[in-house]
N, C-alpha and C positions, 0 to 999 in steps of 0.2 A: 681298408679304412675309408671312413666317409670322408667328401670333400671339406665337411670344415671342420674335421681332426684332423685333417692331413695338413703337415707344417709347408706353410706356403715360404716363398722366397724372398725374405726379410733382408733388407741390406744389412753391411756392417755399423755398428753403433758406432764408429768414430766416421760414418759419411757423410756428405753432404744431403743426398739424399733420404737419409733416416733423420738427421735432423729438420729436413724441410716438414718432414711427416709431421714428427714429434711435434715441432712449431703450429701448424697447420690443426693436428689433433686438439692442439692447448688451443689454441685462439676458439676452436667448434666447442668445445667444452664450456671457454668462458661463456661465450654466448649463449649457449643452452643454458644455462646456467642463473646469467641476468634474466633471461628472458622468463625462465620458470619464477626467479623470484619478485620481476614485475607482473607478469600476471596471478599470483599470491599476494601481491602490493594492490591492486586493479580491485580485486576479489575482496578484499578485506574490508578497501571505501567503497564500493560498492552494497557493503554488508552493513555498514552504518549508514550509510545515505538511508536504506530501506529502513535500520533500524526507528532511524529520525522521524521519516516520514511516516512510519507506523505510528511514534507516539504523537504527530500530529492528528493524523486519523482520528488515534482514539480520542483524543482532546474534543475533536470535533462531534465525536459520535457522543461523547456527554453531555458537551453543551447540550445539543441538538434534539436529547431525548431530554433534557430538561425543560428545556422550549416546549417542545412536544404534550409533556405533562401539563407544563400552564395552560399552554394552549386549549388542551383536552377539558382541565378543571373549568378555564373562562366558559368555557362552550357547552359544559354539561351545566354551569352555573346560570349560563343563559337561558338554556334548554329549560331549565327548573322553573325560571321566572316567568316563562312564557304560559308553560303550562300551569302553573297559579293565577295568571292573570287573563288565560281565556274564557275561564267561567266566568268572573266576575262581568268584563268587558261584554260577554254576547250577552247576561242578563240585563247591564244597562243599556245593553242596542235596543233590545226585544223592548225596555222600559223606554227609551227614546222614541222609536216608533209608535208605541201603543200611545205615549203623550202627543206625539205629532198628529195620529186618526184623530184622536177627541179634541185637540187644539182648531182643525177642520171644520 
């Protein structure tokens, strides 16, 4: 028979020392026990802490690309203006100088 089939040397149930065991066993248990179900308590808020801060995140990530948009629109709306207004502008330089040679 293997050693841990083999019936090892168990006191009697009414000893002292089987009940120290028994005692000893129950206290190891409880505490495995707490301790699995505080770090299952740990793990949980930890899962909403993330959760939370995820939906901050995204909060932010909307704003942000909403910013983003205007931002984009003011800048291509600027862009547009400019490019309307360089023709016009280098025609009255080109007309400004040509007045200033004959004003000469």
């Amino acid at each position: 028979m293997p050693p841990s089939k083999a019936k090892k040397c168990t006191p009697e149930k009414d000893s002292d020392e089987y009940r120290q065991r028994r005692e000893r066993n129950n206290l190891a248990v409880k505490k495995s026990r707490m301790k699995s179900k505080q770090k299952a308590q740990d793990t949980q808020q930890r899962v909403n802490e993330l959760k939370e801060e995820n939906e901050r995140l995204e909060a932010k990530i909307k704003l942000l690309s909403k910013e983003l948009s205007v931002l984009k629109d003011l800048f291509l709306e600027h862009a547009h203006n400019l490019a309307d207004n360089v023709h016009p502008q280098n025609t009255d330089t080109a007309t400004m100088g040509q007045n200033n040679t004959n004003a000469q």
